[in-house]
C-alpha positions as CSV (number, residue, x, y, z in Angstrom):
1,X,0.0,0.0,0.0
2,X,3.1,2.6,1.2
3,X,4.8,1.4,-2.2
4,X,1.1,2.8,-4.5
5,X,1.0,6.0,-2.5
6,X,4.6,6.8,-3.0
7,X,4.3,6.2,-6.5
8,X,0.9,8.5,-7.0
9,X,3.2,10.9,-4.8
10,X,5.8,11.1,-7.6
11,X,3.8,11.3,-10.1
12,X,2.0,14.0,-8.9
13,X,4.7,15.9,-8.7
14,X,5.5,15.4,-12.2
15,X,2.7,15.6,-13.6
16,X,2.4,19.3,-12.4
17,X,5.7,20.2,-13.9
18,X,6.0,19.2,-17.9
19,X,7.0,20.9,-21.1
20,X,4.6,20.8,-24.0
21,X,6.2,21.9,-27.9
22,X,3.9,21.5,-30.9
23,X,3.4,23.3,-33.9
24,X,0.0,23.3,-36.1
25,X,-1.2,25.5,-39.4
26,X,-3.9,27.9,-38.2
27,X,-6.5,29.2,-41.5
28,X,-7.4,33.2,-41.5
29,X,-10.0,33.5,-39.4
30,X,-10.2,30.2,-37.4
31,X,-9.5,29.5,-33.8
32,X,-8.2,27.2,-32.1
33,X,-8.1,26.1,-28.4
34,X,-6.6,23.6,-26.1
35,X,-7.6,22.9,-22.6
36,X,-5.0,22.1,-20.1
37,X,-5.2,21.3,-16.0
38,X,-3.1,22.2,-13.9
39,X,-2.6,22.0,-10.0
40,X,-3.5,24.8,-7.4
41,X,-0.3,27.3,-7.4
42,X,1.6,26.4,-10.0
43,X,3.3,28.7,-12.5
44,X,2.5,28.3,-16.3
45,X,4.3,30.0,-19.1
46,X,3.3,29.6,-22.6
47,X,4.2,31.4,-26.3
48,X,2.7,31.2,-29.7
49,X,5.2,31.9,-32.5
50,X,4.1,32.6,-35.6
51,X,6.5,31.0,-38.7
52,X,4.5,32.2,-42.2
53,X,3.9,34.3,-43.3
54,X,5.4,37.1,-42.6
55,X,2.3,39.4,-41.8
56,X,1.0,38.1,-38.0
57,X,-2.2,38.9,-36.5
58,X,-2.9,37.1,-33.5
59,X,-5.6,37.2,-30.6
60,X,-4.5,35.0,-27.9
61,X,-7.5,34.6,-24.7
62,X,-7.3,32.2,-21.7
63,X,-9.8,30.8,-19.5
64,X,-10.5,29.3,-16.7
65,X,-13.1,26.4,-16.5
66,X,-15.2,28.9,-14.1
67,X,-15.4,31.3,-17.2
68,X,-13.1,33.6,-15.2
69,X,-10.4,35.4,-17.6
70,X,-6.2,35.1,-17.1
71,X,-5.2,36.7,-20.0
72,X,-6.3,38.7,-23.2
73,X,-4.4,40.4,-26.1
74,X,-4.7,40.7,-29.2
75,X,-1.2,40.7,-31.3
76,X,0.6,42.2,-34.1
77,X,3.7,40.6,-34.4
78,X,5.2,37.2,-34.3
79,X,5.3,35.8,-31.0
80,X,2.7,35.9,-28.2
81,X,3.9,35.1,-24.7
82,X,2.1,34.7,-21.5
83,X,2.5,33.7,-18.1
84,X,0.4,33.4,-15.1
85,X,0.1,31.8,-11.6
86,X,-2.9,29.0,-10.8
87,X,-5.2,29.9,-8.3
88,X,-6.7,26.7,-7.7
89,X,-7.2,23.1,-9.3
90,X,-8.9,22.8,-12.6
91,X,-8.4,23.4,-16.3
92,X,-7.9,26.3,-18.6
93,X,-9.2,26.7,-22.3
94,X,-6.0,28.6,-24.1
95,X,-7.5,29.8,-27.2
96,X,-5.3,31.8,-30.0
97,X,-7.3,33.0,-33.7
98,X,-5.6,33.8,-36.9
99,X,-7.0,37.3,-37.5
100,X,-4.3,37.7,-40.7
101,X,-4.8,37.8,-44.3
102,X,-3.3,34.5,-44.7
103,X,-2.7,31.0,-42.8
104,X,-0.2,30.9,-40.1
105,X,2.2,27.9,-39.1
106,X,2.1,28.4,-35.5
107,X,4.5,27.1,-32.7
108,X,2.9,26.0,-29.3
109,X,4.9,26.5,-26.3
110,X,3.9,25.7,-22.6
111,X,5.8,25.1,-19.6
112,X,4.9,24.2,-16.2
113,X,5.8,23.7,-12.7
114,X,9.4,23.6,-12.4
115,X,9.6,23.3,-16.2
116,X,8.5,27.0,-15.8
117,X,10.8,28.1,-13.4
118,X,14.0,30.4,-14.3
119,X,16.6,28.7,-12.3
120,X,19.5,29.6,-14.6
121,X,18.8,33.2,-14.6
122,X,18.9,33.1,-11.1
123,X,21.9,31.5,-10.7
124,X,23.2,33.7,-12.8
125,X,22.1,37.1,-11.5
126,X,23.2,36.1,-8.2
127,X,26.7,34.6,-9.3
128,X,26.7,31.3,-7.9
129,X,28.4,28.5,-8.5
130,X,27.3,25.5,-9.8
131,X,26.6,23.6,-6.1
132,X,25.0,26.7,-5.5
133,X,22.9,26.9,-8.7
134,X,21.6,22.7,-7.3
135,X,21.0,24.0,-3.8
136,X,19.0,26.9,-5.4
137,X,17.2,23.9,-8.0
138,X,17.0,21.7,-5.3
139,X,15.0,24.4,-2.8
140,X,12.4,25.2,-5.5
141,X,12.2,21.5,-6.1
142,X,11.2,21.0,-2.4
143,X,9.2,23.5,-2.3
144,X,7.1,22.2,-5.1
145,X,7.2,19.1,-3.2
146,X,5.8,20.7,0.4
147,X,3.1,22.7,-2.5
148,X,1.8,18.9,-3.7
149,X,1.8,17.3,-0.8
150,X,-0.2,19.6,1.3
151,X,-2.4,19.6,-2.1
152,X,-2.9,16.0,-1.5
153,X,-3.1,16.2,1.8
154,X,-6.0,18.4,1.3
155,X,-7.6,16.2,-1.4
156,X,-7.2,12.9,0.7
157,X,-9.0,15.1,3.9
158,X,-11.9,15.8,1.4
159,X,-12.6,12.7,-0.1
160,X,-12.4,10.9,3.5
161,X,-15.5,13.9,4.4
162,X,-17.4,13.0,0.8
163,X,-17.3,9.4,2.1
164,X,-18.2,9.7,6.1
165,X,-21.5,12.2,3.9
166,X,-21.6,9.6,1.7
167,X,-22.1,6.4,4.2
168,X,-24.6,8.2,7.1
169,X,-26.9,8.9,3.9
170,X,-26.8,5.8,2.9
171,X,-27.4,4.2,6.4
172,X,-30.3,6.3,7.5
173,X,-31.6,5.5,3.5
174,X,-31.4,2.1,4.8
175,X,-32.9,2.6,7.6
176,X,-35.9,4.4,6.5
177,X,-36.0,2.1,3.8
178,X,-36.7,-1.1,6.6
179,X,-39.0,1.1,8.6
180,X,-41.1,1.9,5.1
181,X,-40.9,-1.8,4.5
182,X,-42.5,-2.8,8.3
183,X,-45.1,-0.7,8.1
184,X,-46.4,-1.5,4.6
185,X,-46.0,-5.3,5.7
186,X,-48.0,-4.6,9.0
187,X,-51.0,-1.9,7.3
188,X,-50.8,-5.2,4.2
189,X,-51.2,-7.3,7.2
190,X,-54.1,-5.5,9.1
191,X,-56.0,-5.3,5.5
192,X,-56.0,-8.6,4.8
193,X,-57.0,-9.7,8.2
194,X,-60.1,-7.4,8.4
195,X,-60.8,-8.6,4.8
196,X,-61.2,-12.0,5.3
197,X,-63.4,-11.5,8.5
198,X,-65.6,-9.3,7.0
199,X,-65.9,-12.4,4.5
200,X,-66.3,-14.5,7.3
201,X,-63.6,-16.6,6.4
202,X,-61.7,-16.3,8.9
């Protein structure tokens, strides 16, 4: 049992931190949208590069599942970049339209997580030296760590209440359900009974 949850622990954690590279051709006037989850508090960075032609027109939204905006712009110019910071669990609809003259061969960038995370450029700004530049990888690392398991944590503490809801419903259903039963049995009982003496056959 220790040996499943330890491996549902890793993979949690690297689930929330990937890199995702595609490119796709985009016709003047479509749009087209992908839809992405990601855990609560984690850092997402993304781009759209146009490659042809060389006119761009771009109009890049992103949504939340709730309907609630991130991020809007629309784009003259070859390469759309966003970032933002999740709030909490659930997916967001990243949406980008081709509002050019012509079709557009488009690059798809997005990084999560600790994918997303500048560690270099830190290191860098702040001279260290490369044991330094792992100590600094390794504290965001367990920091992400402390971030998912308190996320799980959290999860595991809500599903237990669902369950607890869950099971006293279903007893006092079951409950109800015998008392129902006991009293149809007894008034199905009492009918019959006066029945058959009012036909005297009893």
């Amino acid at each position: 049992m220790r040996a499943i949850l330890a491996a549902i622990f890793v993979l949690s954690i690297f689930s929330s931190s990937y890199a995702m590279n595609f490119a796709f051709n985009l016709a003047r006037g479509r749009k087209e949208c992908f839809t992405e989850s990601f855990n609560p508090h984690t850092l997402v960075k993304g781009s759209f590069t146009a490659r042809e032609p060389d006119y761009h027109h771009l109009v890049v939204t992103l949504v939340t599942e709730a309907g609630k905006p991130i991020y809007a712009e629309e784009h003259v110019g070859a390469v759309v970049k966003f970032s933002f910071t999740t709030a909490d669990e659930g997916s967001v609809n990243i949406c980008v339209e081709n509002r050019g003259e012509k079709y557009m061969k488009i690059n798809f960038e997005l990084l999560s997580g600790l994918e997303a995370g500048d560690t270099a450029g830190v290191a860098s700004d702040e001279d260290l030296k490369p044991i330094e530049r792992q100590l600094v990888q390794l504290d965001r690392t367990m920091k992400a760590i402390k971030t998912t398991t308190s996320y799980i944590v959290s999860r595991e503490e809500e599903k237990l209440t669902q369950a607890d809801t869950i099971s006293f419903k279903l007893y006092m259903f079951s409950v109800i359900t015998m008392v129902v039963m006991a009293l149809i049995s007894f008034l199905q009982a009492k009918y019959l009974k006066n029945f058959f003496r009012s036909k005297k056959l009893i």
